[in-house]
N, C-alpha and C positions, 0 to 999 in steps of 0.2 A: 504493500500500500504506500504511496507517495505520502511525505510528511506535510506535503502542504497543496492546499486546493487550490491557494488562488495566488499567484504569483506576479510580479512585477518585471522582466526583465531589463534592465538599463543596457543597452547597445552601446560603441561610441563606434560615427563613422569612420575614423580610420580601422575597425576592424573587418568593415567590406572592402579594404583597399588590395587584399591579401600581400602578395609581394608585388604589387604596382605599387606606383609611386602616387597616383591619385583616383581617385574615380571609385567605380564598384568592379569588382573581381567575380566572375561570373560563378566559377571554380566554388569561390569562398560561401558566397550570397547562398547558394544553394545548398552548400555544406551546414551553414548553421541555420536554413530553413529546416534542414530536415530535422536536425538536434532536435528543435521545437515540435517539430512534429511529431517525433517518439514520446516527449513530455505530453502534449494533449494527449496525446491515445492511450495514455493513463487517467484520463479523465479530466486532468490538471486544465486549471483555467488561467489563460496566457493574457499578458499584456506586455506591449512593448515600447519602449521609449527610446527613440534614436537618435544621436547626434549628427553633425552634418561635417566633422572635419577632414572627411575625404572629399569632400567641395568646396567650402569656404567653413572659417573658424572666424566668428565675431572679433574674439579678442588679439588675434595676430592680423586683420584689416586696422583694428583700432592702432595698432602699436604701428602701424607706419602713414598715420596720420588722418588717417580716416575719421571723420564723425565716428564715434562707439555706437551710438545710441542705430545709426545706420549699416553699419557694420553686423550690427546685431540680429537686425533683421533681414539680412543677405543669408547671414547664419541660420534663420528661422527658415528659410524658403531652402534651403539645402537639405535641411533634418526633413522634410516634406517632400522632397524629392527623392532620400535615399527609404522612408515610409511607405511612396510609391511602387517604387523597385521592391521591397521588400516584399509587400503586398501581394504583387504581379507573380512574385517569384511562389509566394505561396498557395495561389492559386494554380499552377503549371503543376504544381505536386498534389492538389488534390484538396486543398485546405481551402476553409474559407477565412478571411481577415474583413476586417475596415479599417479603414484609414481614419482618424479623425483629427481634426486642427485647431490649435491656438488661436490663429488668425484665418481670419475671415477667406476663403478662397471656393465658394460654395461650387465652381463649376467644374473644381477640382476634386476637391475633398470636401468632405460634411465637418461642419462646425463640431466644437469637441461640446458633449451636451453628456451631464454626469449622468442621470437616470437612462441614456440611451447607450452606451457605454457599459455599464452594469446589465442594463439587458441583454448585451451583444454576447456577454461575457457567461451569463448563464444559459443562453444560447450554445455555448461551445465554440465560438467563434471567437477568430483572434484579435485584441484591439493595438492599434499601433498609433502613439499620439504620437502627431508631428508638432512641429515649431514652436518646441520647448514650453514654454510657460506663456507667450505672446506678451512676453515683455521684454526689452533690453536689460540687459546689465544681470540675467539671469543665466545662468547655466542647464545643460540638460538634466548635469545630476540636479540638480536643484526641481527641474520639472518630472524629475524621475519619484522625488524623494514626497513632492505636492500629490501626482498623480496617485502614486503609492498610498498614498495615505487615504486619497480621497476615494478609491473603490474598492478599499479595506483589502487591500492585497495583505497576508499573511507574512509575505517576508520581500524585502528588493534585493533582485540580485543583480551585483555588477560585475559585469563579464567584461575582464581585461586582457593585459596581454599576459600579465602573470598568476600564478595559479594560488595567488592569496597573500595576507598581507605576511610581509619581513620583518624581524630586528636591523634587517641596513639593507639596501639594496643587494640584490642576489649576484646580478651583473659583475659589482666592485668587488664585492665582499665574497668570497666563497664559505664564510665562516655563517653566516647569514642564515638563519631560521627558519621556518613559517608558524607565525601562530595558529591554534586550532582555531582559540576562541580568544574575545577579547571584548572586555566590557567600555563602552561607550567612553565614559572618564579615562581608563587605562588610556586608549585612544588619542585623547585630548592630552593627558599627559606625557605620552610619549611620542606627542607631538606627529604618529603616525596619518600621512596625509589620504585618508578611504575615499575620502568623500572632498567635494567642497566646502568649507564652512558653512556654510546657508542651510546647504543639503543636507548636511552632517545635523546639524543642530536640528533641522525639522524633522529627521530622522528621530531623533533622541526622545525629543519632547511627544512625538508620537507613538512613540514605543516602535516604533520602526523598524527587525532587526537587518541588519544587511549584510549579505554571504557574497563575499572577493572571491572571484574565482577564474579561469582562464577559458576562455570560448576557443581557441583552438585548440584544447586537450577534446581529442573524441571520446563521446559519452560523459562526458565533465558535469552539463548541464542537467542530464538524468539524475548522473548519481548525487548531485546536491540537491534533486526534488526529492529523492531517496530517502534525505535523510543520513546520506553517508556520510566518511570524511572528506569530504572535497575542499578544496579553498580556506578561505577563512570565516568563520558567523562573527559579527558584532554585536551586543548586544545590553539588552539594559543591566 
């Protein structure tokens, strides 16, 4: 039996880049469609939230001079464009998704609407929020950490490039750890970066827990709706 019903998935678009340099990886896209796809067929109710920095990144427009606040939302249309593909892609496999959005783009995608989202969800159907929180100056995790909270997903998980959190970077350090588990404070005090600040805190304050873990380990994604050891859990 899967330990958790209703899950949150946090994506970041560079993880549909595989080994390109930008864009979506057709290879990849379809690779971690299917992950998902073995989690629903346990019953498990998906949501996902996806960043756009295989397209454009808000905060690296900002830093070479760009308006932020416009920058931000070049970054929003991106996250909605790789929700798109996502979508597409899981449909081709046999799944059904929606897309829904922060910002207004009705001809596109449907307005993100909470009671229709939860419906979609008990449905069986996959929900995929784009363009972050439809605000500037917000991150995905941040829209990841809101969304989470708001259709009572049971745990967020963030699928990185490493397979949970360290005592020092693995890369540097070969001496370097993975923690199992680790409570929210630990966290804060050991100054370990999970999440963003914002994210991290609304996490906390919602009881939020959230499992680091690595999306191109195959079967990674299973075996932490299992309930296995996979990654790292956060938690209160």
């Amino acid at each position: 039996m899967p330990a958790h019903k209703r899950i949150l998935l946090k994506l970041s678009g560079e993880a549909l880049m595989g080994d390109d340099a930008y864009g979506i990886n057709r290879a990849t896209i379809v690779r971690m469609v299917r992950e998902i796809q073995e989690v629903t067929q346990l019953g498990v109710e998906v949501a996902v939230v996806i960043g756009g920095g295989n397209i454009f990144r808000g905060v690296a427009g900002g830093s070479v001079g760009m308006d932020r606040a416009t920058a931000d939302y070049m970054g929003m249309l991106a996250t909605v464009m790789n929700a798109l593909a996502l979508a597409d892609t899981m449909r081709q496999e046999g799944m059904t998704a929606r897309v829904m959005s922060a910002i207004g783009i009705e001809q596109v995608v449907e307005p993100y609407v909470r009671p229709k989202a939860l419906q979609y969800l008990e449905e069986g159907k996959v929900v995929i929020f784009g363009a972050g929180t439809g605000n500037p100056f917000f991150t995905t995790d941040t829209a990841a950490a809101l969304r989470g909270a708001e259709i009572g997903a049971e745990i967020m998980l963030k699928a990185t490039k490493v397979d949970g959190v360290y005592t020092a970077d693995p890369k540097k350090d070969p001496n370097a750890t993975r923690y199992a588990k680790l409570s929210f404070d630990e966290a804060i005090t050991k100054n370990l970066a999970v999440l963003d600040a914002t994210a991290f805190a609304l996490c906390r304050d919602q009881k939020l827990p959230i499992k680091v873990f690595s999306i191109f380990k195959p079967g990674a994604l299973k075996r932490v709706v299992m309930g296995e050891d996979e990654g790292t859990l956060v938690h209160v």
